[in-house]
N, C-alpha and C positions, 0 to 999 in steps of 0.2 A: 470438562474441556476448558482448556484457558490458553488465549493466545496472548502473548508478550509482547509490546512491541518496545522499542529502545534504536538509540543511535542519533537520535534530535542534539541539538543544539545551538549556539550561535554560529552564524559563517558571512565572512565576507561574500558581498554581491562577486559572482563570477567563483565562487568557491564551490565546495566536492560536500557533501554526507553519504551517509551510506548506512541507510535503516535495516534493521531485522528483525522478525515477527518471529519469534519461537513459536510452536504449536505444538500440545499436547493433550495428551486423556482420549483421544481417539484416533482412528486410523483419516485420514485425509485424503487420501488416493484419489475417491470420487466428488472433491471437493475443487471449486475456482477459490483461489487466492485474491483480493483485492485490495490495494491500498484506498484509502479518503484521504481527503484532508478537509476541514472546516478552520477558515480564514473569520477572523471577529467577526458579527454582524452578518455572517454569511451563511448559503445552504452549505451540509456537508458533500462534497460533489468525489465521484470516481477518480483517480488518478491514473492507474493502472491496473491488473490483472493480468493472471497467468491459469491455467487448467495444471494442477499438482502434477506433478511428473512428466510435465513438459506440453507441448502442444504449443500455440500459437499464441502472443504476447496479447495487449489492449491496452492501448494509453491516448491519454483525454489529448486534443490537440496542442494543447496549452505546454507539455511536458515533451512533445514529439521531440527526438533526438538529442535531450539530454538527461531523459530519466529512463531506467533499465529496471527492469524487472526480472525478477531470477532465485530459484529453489533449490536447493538442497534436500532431497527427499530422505537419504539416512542422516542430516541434522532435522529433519524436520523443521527447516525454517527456512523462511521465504525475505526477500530483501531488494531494497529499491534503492538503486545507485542512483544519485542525483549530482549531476556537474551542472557546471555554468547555472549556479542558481541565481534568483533576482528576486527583488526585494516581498515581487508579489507572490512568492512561493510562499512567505510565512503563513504558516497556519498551524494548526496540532494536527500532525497524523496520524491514521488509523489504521491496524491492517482489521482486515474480515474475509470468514468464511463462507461459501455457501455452497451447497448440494448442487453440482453440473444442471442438474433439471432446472432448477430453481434460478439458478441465476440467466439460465439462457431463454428465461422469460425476459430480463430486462439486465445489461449487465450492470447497469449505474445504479440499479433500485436497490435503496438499501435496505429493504424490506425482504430484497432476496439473499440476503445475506444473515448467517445464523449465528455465525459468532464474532464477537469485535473483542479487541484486545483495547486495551487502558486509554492508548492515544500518546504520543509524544510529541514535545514543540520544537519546530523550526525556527530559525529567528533566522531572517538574512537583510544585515545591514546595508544601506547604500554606500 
């Protein structure tokens, strides 16, 4: 199983990315999609989340209305649109998987989460 993640780089404060987590080697259907991100010095904290094949979004208050979360189930990849970002969004992100039971013991626990992909960096300059 390995998830991919890519789409990081530098952006002006007030600027667009748009991350993608490829996922492969197993079926995902009954699996919650989540982004992290871990900022220097910082916990790795939830971002957002999605249930594979649709169902109802989950994002940290921090990102509320300008990060978007959204799957592609015959690409098998899942992707987190990010506008108007600011400087405290820099951090490396993660996407991860975890089994529906699993994660809706806690959805930020990264514990309930089974697979992480590599992580890529944001940089968003002032």
């Amino acid at each position: 199983v390995q998830l991919q993640a890519s789409g990081g780089g530098l952006v002006q404060a007030g600027g667009s990315l748009r991350l993608s987590c490829a996922a492969s080697g197993r079926t995902f259907s009954s699996y919650v999609m989540g982004w992290f991100r871990q900022a220097p010095g910082k916990e790795r904290d939830i971002v957002a989340a999605i249930t594979w094949g649709g169902g109802s979004a989950y994002y940290a208050n921090s990102v509320k209305g300008r990060f978007t979360i959204s799957g592609d189930s015959a690409e098998n990849t899942v992707y987190l649109q990010m506008n108007s970002l600011k400087p405290e969004d820099t951090a490396v992100y993660y996407c991860a998987a975890g089994e529906r039971r699993s994660v809706q013991a806690g959805l930020g626990a990264r514990s309930n989460y089974e697979y992480w992909g590599q992580g890529t960096l944001v940089t968003v300059s002032s």
